[in-house]
N, C-alpha and C positions, 0 to 999 in steps of 0.2 A: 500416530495421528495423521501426517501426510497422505497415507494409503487411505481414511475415511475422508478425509477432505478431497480427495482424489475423487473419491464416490460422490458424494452429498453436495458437495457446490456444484457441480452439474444442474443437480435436480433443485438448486434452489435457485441457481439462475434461468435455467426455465422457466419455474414458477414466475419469477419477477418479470420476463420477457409478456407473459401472457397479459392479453388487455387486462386492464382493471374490472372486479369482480364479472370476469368474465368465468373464474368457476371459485367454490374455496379452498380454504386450505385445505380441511377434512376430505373435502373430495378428491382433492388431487394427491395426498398423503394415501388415499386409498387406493386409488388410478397406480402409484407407484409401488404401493405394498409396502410403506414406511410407516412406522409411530407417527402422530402428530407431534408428540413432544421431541421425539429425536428432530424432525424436521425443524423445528422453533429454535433446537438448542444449535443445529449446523446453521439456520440463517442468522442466527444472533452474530457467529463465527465469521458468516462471510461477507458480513454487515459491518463487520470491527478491520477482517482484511481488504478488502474493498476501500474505506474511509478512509485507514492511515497508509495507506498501498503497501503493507508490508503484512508479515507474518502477526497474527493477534499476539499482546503480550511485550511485545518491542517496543520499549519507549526510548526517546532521548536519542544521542546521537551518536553518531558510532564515534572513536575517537580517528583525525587524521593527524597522517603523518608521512611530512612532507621529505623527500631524500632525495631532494636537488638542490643546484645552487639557488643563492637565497634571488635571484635574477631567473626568471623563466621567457620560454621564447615561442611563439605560437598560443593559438587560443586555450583560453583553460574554462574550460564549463564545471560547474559546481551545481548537481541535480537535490533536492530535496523529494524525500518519500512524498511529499503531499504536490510535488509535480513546479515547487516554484524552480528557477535554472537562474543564476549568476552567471554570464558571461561577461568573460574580462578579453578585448581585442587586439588589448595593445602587450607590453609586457609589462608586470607587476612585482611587487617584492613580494613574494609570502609572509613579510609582517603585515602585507597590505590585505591581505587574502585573511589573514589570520583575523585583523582587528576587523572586517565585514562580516564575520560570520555569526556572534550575537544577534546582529540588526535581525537576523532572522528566523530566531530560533524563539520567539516572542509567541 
C-alpha cells in the first residue's frame, strides 16, 4: 500500500493545489491516465491521512512509557497527531505528566 500512496497522493495533491473548478475531476483523471474511481478511492486515503496526520486506520494513542526517574530535568514537549504540543518548562513528576494527558485525548 505505501508503494501506491507513494504514487497517488502526488496526483491528488495536485489536483487540490489547482484553482477551484479550474478543470474536473474526469478531466484531470484523464490528463493523468487514472480511473476516476481509483482517483476518489486515493483522495478519500489522503483526506483521512491528511486530517488525523497519521497513517489511515490508526486510532487512539499509542501507549507511553516513561524509563526515567520519576523527577525529569529540561523541557519535555508532548506532540499530538492532530498538531496540539504540551510543553512543560520547569520540571515535573511523570505522575504529573501522566494525570494531563486525558484532558486531551477528549
Amino acid at each position: 500500500m505505501a508503494e501506491s500512496s507513494e504514487k497517488y497522493f502526488p496526483l491528488v495533491e495536485k489536483f487540490k493545489s489547482l484553482p477551484a473548478r479550474s478543470i474536473t475531476v474526469e478531466r484531470y483523471c484523464w490528463q493523468q491516465s487514472i480511473n476516476t474511481k481509483t482517483f476518489y478511492y486515493w483522495k478519500k486515503k489522503y483526506e483521512a491521512h491528511v486530517e488525523k496526520g497519521r497513517v489511515s486506520g490508526r486510532k487512539g494513542f499509542l501507549p507511553v512509557v516513561v524509563d526515567v526517574p520519576s523527577k525529569t530535568e529540561g523541557d519535555i514537549t508532548i506532540e499530538y497527531a492532530d498538531g496540539t504540543r504540551l510543553i512543560f518548562k520547569q520540571n515535573v513528576s511523570s505522575g504529573y505528566i501522566k494525570q494531563m494527558l486525558p484532558v486531551f485525548s477528549q
